[in-house]
N, C-alpha and C positions, 0 to 999 in steps of 0.2 A: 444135399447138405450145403454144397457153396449157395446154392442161389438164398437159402435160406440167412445163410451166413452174410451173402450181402445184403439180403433187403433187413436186414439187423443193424449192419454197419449204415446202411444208408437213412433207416429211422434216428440212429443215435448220431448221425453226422445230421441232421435235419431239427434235434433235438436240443443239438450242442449250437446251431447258429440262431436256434430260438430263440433260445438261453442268453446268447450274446445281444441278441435285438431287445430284449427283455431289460437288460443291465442298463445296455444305450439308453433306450426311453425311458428306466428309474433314473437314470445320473440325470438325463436330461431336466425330469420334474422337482429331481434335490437340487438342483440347480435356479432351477423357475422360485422353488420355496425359498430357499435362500435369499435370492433379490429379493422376495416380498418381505420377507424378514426384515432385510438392511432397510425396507425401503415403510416398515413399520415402525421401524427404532427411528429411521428421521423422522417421521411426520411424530411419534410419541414426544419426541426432542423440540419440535416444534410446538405441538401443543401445550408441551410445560412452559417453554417461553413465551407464549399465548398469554398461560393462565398467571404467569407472573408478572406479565407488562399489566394486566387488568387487575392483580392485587394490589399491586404498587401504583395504581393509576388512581383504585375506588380510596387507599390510605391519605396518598394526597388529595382527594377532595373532599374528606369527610376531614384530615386536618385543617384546610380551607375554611371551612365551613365551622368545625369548632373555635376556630382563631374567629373568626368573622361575627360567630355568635357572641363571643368571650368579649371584645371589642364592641358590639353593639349592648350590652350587658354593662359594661362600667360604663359608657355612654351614656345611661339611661339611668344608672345612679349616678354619675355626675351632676345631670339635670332635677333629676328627686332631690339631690343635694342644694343642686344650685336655688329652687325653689324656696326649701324650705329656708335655706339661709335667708333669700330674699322674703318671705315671708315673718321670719322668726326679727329679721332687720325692722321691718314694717310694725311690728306689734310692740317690738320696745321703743321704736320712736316716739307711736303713740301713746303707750303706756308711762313713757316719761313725760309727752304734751300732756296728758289727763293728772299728771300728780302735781308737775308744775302749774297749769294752771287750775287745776278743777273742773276740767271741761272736755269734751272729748275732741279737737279737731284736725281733720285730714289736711297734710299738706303736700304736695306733690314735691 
Protein backbone atom coordinates (compact mmCIF):
# COMPACT_ATOMS: atom_id res chain seq x y z
CA UNK A 1 0.00 0.00 0.00
CA UNK A 2 2.94 2.63 0.82
CA UNK A 3 4.66 1.91 -2.42
CA UNK A 4 1.36 2.31 -4.12
CA UNK A 5 0.82 5.40 -2.01
CA UNK A 6 3.96 6.94 -3.28
CA UNK A 7 4.13 6.33 -6.79
CA UNK A 8 0.47 8.32 -6.52
CA UNK A 9 2.33 11.03 -4.69
CA UNK A 10 5.07 10.87 -7.01
CA UNK A 11 2.63 11.01 -10.31
CA UNK A 12 0.68 13.89 -8.67
CA UNK A 13 3.96 15.77 -7.60
CA UNK A 14 5.08 15.20 -11.37
CA UNK A 15 1.69 16.37 -12.49
CA UNK A 16 1.57 19.53 -10.24
CA UNK A 17 5.27 20.63 -11.81
CA UNK A 18 3.70 19.98 -15.30
CA UNK A 19 0.96 22.16 -14.39
CA UNK A 20 3.44 24.78 -13.34
CA UNK A 21 5.75 24.46 -16.60
CA UNK A 22 2.38 24.64 -18.53
CA UNK A 23 1.28 28.15 -16.69
CA UNK A 24 5.20 29.46 -17.39
CA UNK A 25 4.93 28.80 -21.18
CA UNK A 26 0.91 30.29 -21.31
CA UNK A 27 2.25 33.57 -19.40
CA UNK A 28 5.13 33.42 -21.58
CA UNK A 29 2.83 33.39 -24.99
CA UNK A 30 0.23 36.11 -23.30
CA UNK A 31 3.14 37.87 -22.91
CA UNK A 32 4.57 37.36 -26.72
CA UNK A 33 0.73 38.38 -27.66
CA UNK A 34 0.50 41.31 -25.80
CA UNK A 35 3.76 42.90 -27.42
CA UNK A 36 2.30 41.93 -30.77
CA UNK A 37 -0.84 43.77 -29.82
CA UNK A 38 1.02 46.99 -28.42
CA UNK A 39 3.08 46.65 -31.36
CA UNK A 40 -0.33 46.47 -33.84
CA UNK A 41 -1.90 49.34 -32.20
CA UNK A 42 1.42 51.34 -33.26
CA UNK A 43 1.84 50.46 -36.52
CA UNK A 44 -2.49 50.86 -36.96
CA UNK A 45 -1.44 54.58 -35.30
CA UNK A 46 0.87 54.80 -37.85
CA UNK A 47 -1.05 53.96 -40.74
CA UNK A 48 -3.86 56.27 -39.92
CA UNK A 49 -1.18 58.98 -39.85
CA UNK A 50 -0.07 57.61 -43.20
CA UNK A 51 -3.52 57.72 -44.64
CA UNK A 52 -4.11 61.32 -43.27
CA UNK A 53 -0.92 62.96 -44.39
CA UNK A 54 -2.10 61.43 -48.03
CA UNK A 55 -5.80 62.91 -47.66
CA UNK A 56 -4.53 66.20 -46.72
CA UNK A 57 -1.78 66.03 -49.31
CA UNK A 58 -4.38 64.61 -52.53
CA UNK A 59 -6.97 68.00 -50.75
CA UNK A 60 -4.27 70.37 -51.45
CA UNK A 61 -3.46 69.49 -54.82
CA UNK A 62 -6.75 69.13 -56.21
CA UNK A 63 -7.30 72.56 -54.40
CA UNK A 64 -4.22 73.68 -56.49
CA UNK A 65 -5.37 72.54 -59.19
CA UNK A 66 -9.03 73.96 -58.87
CA UNK A 67 -7.55 77.53 -58.12
CA UNK A 68 -5.21 77.14 -61.08
CA UNK A 69 -8.16 76.00 -63.36
CA UNK A 70 -10.56 78.88 -61.80
CA UNK A 71 -7.66 81.35 -62.74
CA UNK A 72 -6.90 79.99 -66.13
CA UNK A 73 -10.87 80.17 -66.59
CA UNK A 74 -11.24 84.01 -66.07
CA UNK A 75 -8.02 84.34 -68.08
CA UNK A 76 -9.66 83.06 -70.89
CA UNK A 77 -12.77 85.13 -70.60
CA UNK A 78 -10.69 88.05 -70.08
CA UNK A 79 -9.21 87.49 -73.34
CA UNK A 80 -12.86 86.47 -75.08
CA UNK A 81 -13.58 89.74 -73.50
CA UNK A 82 -10.72 91.62 -74.38
CA UNK A 83 -11.31 90.41 -78.22
CA UNK A 84 -14.50 91.02 -78.51
CA UNK A 85 -14.17 94.63 -77.09
CA UNK A 86 -11.52 95.03 -79.60
CA UNK A 87 -13.57 93.73 -82.14
CA UNK A 88 -17.00 95.27 -81.18
CA UNK A 89 -14.29 98.70 -81.14
CA UNK A 90 -13.26 98.02 -84.77
CA UNK A 91 -16.92 97.59 -86.17
CA UNK A 92 -18.24 100.98 -84.77
CA UNK A 93 -15.22 102.72 -86.12
CA UNK A 94 -16.00 101.45 -89.20
CA UNK A 95 -19.45 101.68 -89.10
CA UNK A 96 -19.20 105.29 -88.17
CA UNK A 97 -16.38 105.76 -91.25
CA UNK A 98 -19.20 104.14 -93.70
CA UNK A 99 -22.09 106.61 -92.38
CA UNK A 100 -19.82 109.49 -92.42
CA UNK A 101 -18.69 109.24 -95.45
CA UNK A 102 -20.71 106.59 -97.44
CA UNK A 103 -17.80 104.43 -98.03
CA UNK A 104 -16.52 101.70 -96.42
CA UNK A 105 -12.59 102.37 -95.29
CA UNK A 106 -10.06 100.55 -93.06
CA UNK A 107 -7.93 102.61 -91.16
CA UNK A 108 -5.29 101.30 -88.96
Amino acid sequence: MEIILTVLITLLVCAICYAFFGVVRLERKINEVDDLRMELIDHDVEIKRIVEDCVRERNEVQNDICRKLDEQRKEYIDRVNGVISSTDRRFDKAWSSWKNKGSLTIED
